[in-house]
N, C-alpha and C positions, 0 to 999 in steps of 0.2 A: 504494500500500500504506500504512495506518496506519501511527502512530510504532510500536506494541504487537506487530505483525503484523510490521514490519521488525526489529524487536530480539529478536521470538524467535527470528526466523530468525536474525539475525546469532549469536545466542550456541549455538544448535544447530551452525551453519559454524563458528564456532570451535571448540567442542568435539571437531569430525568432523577437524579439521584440528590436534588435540592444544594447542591452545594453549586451558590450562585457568583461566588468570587473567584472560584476556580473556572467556572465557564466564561465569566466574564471577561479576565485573564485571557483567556486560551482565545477568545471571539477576537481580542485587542492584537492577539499576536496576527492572529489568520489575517486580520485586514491591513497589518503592517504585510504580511507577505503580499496581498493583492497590490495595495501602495507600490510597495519595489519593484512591482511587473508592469505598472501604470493601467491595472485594473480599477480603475478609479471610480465605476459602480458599486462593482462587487464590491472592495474596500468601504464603500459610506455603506452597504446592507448590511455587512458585519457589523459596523457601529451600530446600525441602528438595533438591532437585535441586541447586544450589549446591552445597550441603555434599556431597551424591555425588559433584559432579565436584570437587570439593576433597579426596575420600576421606575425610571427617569419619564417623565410626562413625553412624549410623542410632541415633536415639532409640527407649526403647520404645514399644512399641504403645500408641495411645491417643490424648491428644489432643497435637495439634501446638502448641507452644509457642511464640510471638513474641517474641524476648526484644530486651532495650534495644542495639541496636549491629547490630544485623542489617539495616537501612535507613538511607539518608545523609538522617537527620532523625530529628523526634520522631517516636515510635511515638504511636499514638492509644488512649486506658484501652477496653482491652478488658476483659471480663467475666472475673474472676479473673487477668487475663492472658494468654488460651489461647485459641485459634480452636476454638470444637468443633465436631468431625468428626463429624456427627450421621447422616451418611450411610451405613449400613453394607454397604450392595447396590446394585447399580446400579439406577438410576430415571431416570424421563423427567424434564428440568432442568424447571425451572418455566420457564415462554415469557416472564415478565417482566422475567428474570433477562438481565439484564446480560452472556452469558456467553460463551466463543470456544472451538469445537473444539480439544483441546492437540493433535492429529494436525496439523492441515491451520492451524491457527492463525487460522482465519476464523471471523466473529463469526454468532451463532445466525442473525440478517436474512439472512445472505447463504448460509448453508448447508440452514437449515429446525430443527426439531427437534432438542435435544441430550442424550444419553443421561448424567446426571450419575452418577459412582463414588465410591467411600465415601472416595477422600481427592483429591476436591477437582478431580479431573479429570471433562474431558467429552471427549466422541467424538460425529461426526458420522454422518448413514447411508452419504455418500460415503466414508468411511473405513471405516466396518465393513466395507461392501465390497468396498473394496480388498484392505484385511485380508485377507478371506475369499477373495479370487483368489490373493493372495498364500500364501498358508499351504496351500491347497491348490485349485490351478490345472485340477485332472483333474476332481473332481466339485463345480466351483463352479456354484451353481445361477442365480449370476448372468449366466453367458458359456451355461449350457444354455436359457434360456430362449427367445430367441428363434429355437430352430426347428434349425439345424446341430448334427449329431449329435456331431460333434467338438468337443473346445473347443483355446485356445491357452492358451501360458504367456505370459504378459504380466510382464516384470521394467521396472523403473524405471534411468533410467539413473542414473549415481553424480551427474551432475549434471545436474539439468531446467532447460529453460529454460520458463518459465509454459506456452508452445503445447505444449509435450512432456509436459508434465505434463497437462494437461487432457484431452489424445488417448491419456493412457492411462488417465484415467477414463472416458473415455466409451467406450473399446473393453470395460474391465471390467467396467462396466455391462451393456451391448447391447451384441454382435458384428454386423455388419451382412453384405450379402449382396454390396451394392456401395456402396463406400466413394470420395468424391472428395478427397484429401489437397491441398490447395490452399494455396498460399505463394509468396513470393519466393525468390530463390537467397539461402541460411545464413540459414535460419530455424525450422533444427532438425529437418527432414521427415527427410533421408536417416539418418542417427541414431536416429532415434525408429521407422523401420522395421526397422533392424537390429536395435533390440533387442526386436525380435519372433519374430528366428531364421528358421529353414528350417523351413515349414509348409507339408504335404504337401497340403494343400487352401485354401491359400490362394496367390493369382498377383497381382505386380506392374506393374502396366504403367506405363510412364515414357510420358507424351504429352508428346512436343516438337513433335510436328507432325501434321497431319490425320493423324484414322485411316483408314484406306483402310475401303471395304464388307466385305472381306475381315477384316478384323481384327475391326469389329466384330460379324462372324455368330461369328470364334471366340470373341470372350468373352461372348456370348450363350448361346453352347452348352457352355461351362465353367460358366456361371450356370445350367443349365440343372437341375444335381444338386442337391438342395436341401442337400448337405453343404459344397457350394464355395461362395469369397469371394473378390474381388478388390477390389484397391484401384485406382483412376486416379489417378495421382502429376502432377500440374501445378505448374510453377513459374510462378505470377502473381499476381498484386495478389488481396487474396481481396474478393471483392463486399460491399460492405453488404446486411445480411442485409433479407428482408423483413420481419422480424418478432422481437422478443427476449421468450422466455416466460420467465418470474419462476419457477423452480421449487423442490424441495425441494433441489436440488446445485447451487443458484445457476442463475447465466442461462445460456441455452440460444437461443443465435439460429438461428434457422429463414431457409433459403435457398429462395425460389422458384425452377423451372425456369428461366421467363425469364431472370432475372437471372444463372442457370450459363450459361446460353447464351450472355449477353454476355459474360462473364467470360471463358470456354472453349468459343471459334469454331469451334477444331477437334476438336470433339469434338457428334457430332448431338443433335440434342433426343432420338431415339430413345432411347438412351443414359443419357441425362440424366436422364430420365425414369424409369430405374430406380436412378437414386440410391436408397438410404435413408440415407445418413449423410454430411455435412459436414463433414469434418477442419481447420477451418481450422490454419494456421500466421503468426502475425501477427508482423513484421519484433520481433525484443527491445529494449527499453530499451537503454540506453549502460549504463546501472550493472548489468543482467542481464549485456552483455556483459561488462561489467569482474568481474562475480565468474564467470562460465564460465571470461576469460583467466587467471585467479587456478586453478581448478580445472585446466585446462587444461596450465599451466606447472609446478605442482606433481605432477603425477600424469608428467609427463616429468622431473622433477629439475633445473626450472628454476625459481630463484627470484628474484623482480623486487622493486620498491620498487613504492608503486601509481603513482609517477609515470610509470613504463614501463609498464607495465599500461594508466593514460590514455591512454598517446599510440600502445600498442597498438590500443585502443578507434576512436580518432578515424582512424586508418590504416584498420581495418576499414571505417568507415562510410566513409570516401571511394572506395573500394571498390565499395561497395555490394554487397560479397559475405555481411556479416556477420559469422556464425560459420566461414564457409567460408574465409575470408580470416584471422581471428584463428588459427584453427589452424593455418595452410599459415605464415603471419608465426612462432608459436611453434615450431614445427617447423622453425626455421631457424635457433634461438637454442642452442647447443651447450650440454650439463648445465652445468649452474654455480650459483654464486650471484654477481649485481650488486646493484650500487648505483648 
């Protein structure tokens, strides 16, 4: 992740987590970075969010004002002084433009086209359509599209790990018919299906071991309604894809048959074969897992120093359980606060 990309997020998790002089901070730094690039929107939107979560009263309407003391450095002579907001309607960013989703916080290259707003933000199309399942999940025309009469509610968990995130873009986007969830054990699979709920036309099946002939005629014949969806849940190593496409919502690796085959033995080519969607879940960063065990401990009323937190972390991976093992470890730690 960028320095840009990690410090929005850091000062967003501070925020979510009430400590507002650490986001406030982290917001002052981000917009001294946009300042040094002569991003000189983006820079006054940081401030101005700053000052929201500082509770600073909202200037009037009009143009955003830069003023001396608002960035740890000199400010650079702008034109009267004042960033103008020339933007009054949403428009398509210019593609030359330098510019990052403020949703998803990823940069135009890696998301496609950016829809810029009249003060100074932009949005992606993975976001709009998030958005749009979000706000109203029953007649999203982006989960009706491909084909199942039904659609689902698709909620985010209060904390994604990257693979949880991604698997719920890409459900929101296209629903699929037959879906292969593919990861190691605590890599956020069982999590990220739960928060999909009880779905009356949708079936999970946990493959830990060959499926008998009989299994698979019956989920043949549950696929057989074009309103049903099931997913194949495997815990293993996920294959190197055959192929990674460059799209408008970023990269998009594409799995040949063969290669699910070797992957998942116990599971036939027949099968296999009617995949349309690849789930992966790929093992998280150390520092993913240290801000989950932070989310994790806080949402239980345990509160740690990050040096526990670390040596949570490294317990984990020795493990090799993951998140599965960070939780069951926190879950052992009676409310309190340490040091």
């Amino acid at each position: 992740m960028s320095d840009i990309r990690r410090l929005l997020s850091d000062a967003q998790d501070a925020e979510r987590r009430g400590k507002k002089e650490e986001a406030v901070r982290l917001l002052r730094v981000a917009a001294a970075w946009y300042r040094d690039r002569q991003m000189l929107r983006r820079a006054a939107q940081m401030l101005r969010q700053a000052r929201r979560v500082e509770g600073v009263e909202e200037e009037e309407p009009g143009d955003a004002v830069v003023a001396e003391g608002e960035f740890d450095g000199p400010v650079p002579e702008l034109s009267e002084g004042r960033v103008l907001l020339e933007q009054r309607v949403p428009q398509l960013a210019d593609p030359a433009l330098d510019a990052w989703c403020s949703f998803c916080c990823r940069p135009a290259a890696e998301v496609g086209p950016l829809v810029a707003g009249p003060a100074g933000a932009y949005v992606c199309d993975e976001c709009v359509s998030t958005s749009a399942g979000l706000l109203d999940p029953v007649r999203s025309p982006h989960l009706e599209s491909r084909g199942p009469t039904s659609t689902w509610e698709i909620k985010a968990l209060s904390f994604e790990l990257p693979s949880q995130r991604r698997a719920r873009m890409r459900l929101t986007r296209s629903r699929s018919r037959l879906a292969l969830v593919i990861g190691p054990e605590g890599t956020g699979k069982s999590a990220w299906l739960e928060s999909l709920g009880a779905q009356p036309d949708l079936r999970h099946l946990e493959v830990a071991g060959p499926l008998t002939a009989d299994d698979e005629e019956e989920l043949l014949r549950w696929l057989d309604s074009p309103a049903r969806s099931a997913f194949l849940v495997v815990r293993a190593p996920v294959p190197p894809p055959a192929l990674v496409l460059q799209g408008e919502h970023g990269e998009e690796p594409l799995h040949d048959t063969a290669s699910l085959v070797g992957a998942v033995p116990h599971v036939s080519a027949r099968v296999l074969a009617r995949v349309d969607a690849v789930i992966p879940f790929e093992p998280p960063h150390p520092e993913e897992l240290a801000s989950l065990a932070q989310a994790i401990a806080e949402a239980r009323g345990v509160w740690l120093p990050d040096s526990a937190l670390a040596q949570l972390v490294s317990l984990a991976l020795r493990a090799q359980r993951g998140a599965h093992e960070l939780a069951t470890l926190i879950a052992r730690i009676p409310p309190g606060k340490y040091t």
